[in-house]
N, C-alpha and C positions, 0 to 999 in steps of 0.2 A: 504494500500500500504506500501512493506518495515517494518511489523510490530517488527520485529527484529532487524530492524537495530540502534544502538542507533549514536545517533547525536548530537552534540554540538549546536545549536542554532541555526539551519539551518535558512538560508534567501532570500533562492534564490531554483528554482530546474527546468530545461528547457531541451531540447533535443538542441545536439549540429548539425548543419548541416550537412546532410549526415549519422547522424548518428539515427534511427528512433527506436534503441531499449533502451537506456540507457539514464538515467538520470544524467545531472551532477550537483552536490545537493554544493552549498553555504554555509560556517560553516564560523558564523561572526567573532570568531578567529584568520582565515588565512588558512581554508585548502577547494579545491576542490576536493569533492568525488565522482565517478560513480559509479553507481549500475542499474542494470536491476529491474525495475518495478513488473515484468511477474513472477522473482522470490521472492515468498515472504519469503522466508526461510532467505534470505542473514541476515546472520549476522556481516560482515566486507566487505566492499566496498572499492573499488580501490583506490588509492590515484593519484589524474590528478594533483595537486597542491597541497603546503604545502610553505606558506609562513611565517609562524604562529610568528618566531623568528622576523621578518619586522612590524607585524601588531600590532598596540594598541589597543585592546579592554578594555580598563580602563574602560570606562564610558559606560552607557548602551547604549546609541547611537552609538560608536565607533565599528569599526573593520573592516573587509572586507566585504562591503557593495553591490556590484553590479561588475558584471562582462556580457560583452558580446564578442562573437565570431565576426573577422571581417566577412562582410557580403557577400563577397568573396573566403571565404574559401569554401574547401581545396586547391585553388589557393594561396592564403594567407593565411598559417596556424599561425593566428595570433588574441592573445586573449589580452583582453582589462579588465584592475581590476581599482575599484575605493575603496581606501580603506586608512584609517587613520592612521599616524605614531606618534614616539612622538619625542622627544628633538630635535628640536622645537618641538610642536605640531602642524602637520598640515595632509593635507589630501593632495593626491597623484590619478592621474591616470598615470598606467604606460602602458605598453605592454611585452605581454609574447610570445616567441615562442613554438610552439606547435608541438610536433612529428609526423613523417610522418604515425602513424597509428591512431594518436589522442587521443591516450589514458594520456601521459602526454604532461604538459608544463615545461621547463625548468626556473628553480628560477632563475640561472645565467644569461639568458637572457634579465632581465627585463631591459627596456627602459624607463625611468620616461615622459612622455612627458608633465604633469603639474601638479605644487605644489601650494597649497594654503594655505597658512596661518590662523590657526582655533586659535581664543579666549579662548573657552573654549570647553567642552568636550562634549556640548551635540549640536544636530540639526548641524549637518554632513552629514543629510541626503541624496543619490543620487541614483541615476540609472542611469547606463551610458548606451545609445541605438542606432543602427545605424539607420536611419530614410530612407525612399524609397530614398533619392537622393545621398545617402553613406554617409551619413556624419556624423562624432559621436556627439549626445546629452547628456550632462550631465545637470541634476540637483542638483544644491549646498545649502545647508541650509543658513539662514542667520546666520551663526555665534555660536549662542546659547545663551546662559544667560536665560533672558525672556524678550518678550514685545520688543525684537530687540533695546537692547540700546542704540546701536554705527549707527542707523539707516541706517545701510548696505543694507536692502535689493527695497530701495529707492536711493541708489547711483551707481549712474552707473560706477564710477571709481572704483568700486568694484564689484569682483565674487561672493561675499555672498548673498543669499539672489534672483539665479537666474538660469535660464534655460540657457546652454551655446552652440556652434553651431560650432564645428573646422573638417579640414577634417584631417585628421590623415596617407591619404595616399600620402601628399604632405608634403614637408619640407614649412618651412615658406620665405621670402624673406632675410630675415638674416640669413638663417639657424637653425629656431627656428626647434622643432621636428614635429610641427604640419604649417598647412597654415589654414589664416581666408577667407573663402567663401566672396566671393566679393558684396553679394548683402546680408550680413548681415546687420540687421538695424542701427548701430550703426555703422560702419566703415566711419571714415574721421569728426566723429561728436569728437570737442575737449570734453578732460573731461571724455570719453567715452570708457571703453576697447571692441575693435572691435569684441571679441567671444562672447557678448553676444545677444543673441537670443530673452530674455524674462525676463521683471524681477519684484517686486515686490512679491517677492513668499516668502512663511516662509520656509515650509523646507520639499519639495517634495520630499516623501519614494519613491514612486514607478510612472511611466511612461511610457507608451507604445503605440505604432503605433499602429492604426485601419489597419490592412491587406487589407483593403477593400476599404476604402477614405483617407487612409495617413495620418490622424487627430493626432494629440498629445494629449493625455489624460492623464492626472495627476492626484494622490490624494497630497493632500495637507494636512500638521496636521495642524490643531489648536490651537490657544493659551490658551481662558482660556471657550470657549463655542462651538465653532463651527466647526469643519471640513470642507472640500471643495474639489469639482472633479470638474476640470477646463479643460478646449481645450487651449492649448499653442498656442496663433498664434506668427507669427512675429512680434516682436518689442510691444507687448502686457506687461500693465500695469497691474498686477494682486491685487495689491492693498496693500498689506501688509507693514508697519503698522500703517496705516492708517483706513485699514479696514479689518474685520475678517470674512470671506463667506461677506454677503450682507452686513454686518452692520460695522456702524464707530468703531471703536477701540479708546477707552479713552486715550489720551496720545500720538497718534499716529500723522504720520506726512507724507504726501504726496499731491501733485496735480493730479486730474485725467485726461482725463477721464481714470475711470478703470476698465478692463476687469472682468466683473462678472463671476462668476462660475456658471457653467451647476446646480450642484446642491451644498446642504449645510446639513450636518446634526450633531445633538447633541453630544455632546461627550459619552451622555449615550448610544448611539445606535452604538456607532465603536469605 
């Protein structure tokens, strides 16, 4: 597929709704390219986005990591990027408007609707996704370093470290740009920031909805042996860093009970 076409580190590549011939392909960079499948000749692809001057790819983890289409569109032509900046250094979802033929998004539009503050450069991890009941899901790395030192991903007054849960098509009650779903696990719990969904995680790359049962499915990386693909429930303790797939984690520090992972494998086999 595309064997011409050259690409920058592509990290993403889905069909946009409505739209069932073209590919819109993710460059960890900062840019959104479309290209037709069908043709394998293409050797230069459309430009849908180009944010590249906004995005930090310093660190091999870093850059424009996850993008998704509202799940309403082309009623709301409105695209959704999760992607790392620096001075500060931190990571960003924002919102882009999208032209009425779909072909670009406009850079000058963008709407930041949430910043996080990153450590260091690496496990920035995310994928942002609209899940069956509209609501956007992001996954946020813990932090980076190793071995989660600042043990972020066991605090709940912290986004590092977690599966998060906002609707993005309501303002908040102060005007924030986003509103927190009312029957998220954590709202009204002190100590607690109300967007989150799930936590315990190290630093989930990718996530996606079962089209079929609604499930949340994650891979999970690994610290220093194990891998893990977990079912994201509600208000679920996923273990980290206390525990790595099934087993304890030296060092580590959490109370369970916690959510085991569907499966676990070697670092040498992924």
């Amino acid at each position: 597929m595309l064997p011409e076409l050259p690409l920058v580190r592509p990290v993403q590549a889905f069909q946009r709704p409505g739209d069932s011939t073209n590919l819109y392909i993710v460059e960890q960079p900062g840019r959104i390219l479309i290209a037709d499948p069908a043709k394998r000749d293409t050797k230069e692809a459309a430009v849908f986005l180009d944010i590249r001057e906004r995005v930090n790819d310093g660190g091999n983890e870093e850059g424009l990591l996850s993008i998704a289409f509202h799940p309403d569109f082309p009623r709301k032509r409105e695209l959704y990027a999760y992607y790392t900046a620096s001075k500060p250094r931190r990571s960003l979802l924002s919102r882009f408007t999208v032209s009425e033929d779909g072909m670009t998004a406009d850079p000058a539009s963008e709407e930041v609707l949430l910043t996080i503050e990153q450590p260091y450069s690496n496990h920035n991890g995310g994928t942002v996704v609209f899940g069956p009941d509209g609501f956007a899901y992001l996954s946020i790395g813990d932090g980076g370093a190793a071995n989660d030192p600042h043990h972020y991903a066991q605090n709940l007054g912290s986004l590092l470290g977690k599966v998060i849960r906002i609707d993005v098509s309501r303002k908040g009650d102060k005007g924030e740009p986003y509103a927190v779903p009312a029957d998220n696990p954590f709202v009204g719990r002190e100590g607690a920031l109300p967007e989150i969904w799930a936590s315990g995680t190290r630093n989930i790359w990718r996530m996606a909805f079962d089209p079929k049962t609604g499930d949340l499915w994650a891979g999970d990386v690994g610290q220093n042996i194990y891998e893990e693909v977990s079912l994201i429930k509600r208000g679920g303790n996923y273990g980290w860093n206390a525990r790595e797939g099934f087993h304890a984690f030296r060092g580590g520090r959490g109370e369970g009970a916690f959510e085991e992972p569907i499966v676990e494998y070697h670092h040498r086999e992924g």
